[in-house]
C-alpha positions in Angstrom: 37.5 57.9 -58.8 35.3 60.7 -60.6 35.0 59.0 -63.7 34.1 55.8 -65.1 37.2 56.0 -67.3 39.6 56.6 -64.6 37.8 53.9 -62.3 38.6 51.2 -65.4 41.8 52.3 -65.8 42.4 52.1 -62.2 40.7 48.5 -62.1 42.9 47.4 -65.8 46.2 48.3 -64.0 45.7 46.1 -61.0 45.1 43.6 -63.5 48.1 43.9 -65.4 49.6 43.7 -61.7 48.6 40.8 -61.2 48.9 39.2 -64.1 52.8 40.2 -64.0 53.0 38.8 -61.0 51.4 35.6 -62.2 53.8 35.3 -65.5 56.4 35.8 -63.6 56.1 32.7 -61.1 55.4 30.6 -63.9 59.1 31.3 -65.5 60.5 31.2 -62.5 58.6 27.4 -62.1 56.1 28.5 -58.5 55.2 28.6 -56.5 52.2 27.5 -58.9 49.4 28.4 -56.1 50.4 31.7 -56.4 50.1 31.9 -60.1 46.6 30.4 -60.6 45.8 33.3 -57.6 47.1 36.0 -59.4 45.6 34.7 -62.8 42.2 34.5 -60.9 42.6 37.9 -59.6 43.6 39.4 -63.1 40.7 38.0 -64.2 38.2 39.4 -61.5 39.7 43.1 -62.2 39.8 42.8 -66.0 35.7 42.4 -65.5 35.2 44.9 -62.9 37.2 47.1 -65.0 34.2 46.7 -67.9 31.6 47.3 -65.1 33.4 50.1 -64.0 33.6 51.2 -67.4 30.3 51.0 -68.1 29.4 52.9 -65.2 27.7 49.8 -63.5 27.6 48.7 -59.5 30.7 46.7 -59.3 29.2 43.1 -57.0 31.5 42.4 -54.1 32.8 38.7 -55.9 35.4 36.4 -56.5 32.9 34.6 -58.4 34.2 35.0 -62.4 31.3 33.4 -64.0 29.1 35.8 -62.2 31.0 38.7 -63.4 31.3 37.1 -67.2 27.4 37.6 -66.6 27.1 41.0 -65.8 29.7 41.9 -68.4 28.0 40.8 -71.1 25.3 42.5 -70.3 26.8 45.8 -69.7 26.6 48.6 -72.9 30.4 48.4 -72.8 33.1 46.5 -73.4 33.9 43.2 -75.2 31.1 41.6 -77.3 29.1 38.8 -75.1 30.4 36.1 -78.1 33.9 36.9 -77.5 33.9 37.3 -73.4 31.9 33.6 -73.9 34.8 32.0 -75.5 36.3 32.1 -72.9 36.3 29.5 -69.9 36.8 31.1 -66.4 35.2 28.5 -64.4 37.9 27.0 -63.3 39.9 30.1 -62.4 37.1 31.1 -59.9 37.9 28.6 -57.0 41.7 30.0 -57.2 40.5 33.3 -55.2 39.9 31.3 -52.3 41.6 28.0 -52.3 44.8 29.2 -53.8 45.3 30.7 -50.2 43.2 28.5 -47.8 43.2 24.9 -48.8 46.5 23.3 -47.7 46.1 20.5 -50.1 45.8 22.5 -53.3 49.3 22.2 -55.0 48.7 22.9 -58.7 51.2 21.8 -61.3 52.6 23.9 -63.7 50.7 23.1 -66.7 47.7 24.2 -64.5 49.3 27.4 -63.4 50.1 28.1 -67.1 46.9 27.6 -68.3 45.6 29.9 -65.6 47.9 32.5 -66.3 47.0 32.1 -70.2 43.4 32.2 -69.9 44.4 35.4 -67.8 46.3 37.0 -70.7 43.9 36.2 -72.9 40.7 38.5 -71.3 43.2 41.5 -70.4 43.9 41.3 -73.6 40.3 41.2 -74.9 38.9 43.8 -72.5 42.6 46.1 -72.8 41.3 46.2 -76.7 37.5 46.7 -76.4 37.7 49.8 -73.2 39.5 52.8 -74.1 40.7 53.7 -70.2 44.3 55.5 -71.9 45.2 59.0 -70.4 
């Protein structure tokens, strides 16, 4: 990407990918690993999209918390009180043991909440970045 605009908007639509994806297994009741995956990786893009946006060196992460971090700090983006509302710790072990660990089976009010808690920070960072054509 030759921008930083393009580069967030590029990061914001695999997002919304994934988020899709993730709101889509929950209606359709599962597989709830897959949603709490997808949420986590909506997440992780919605944040790289405001380091993107702000023109900062994205860190190769699953971590969330550790992106909330650099977020906040960035000139860009949402303010640091409203990224803080929001919880992402427990979204960040879904990048890993959504796929790995054969004895995490979510339920679905845990795959809703993920994919809510998802929603919630595309739509705070969709409103705060201006990344349209």
């Amino acid at each position: 990407m030759n921008d930083r605009r393009s580069h967030a908007r590029a990061w914001l639509l695999k997002a919304e990918s994934d988020l899709t994806a993730a709101e889509r297994l929950v209606a359709v009741e599962g597989p709830f690993d897959a949603v709490c995956f997808h949420a986590q990786q909506a997440c992780e893009k919605a944040l790289k999209a405001v380091l993107a946006f702000a023109d900062v060196e994205i860190p190769r992460t699953h971590n969330l918390e550790e992106l909330q971090v650099a977020c906040t700090r960035a000139s860009v983006g949402p303010p640091p009180a409203a990224l803080a509302t929001l919880d992402l710790s427990e979204l960040t072990p879904y990048a890993v043991e959504a796929r790995y660990d054969a004895e995490f089976w979510p339920d679905a009010r845990t795959a809703q909440s993920a994919a809510d808690v998802a929603a919630r920070l595309l739509w705070l960072v969709s409103s705060f970045l201006d990344v349209s054509r």
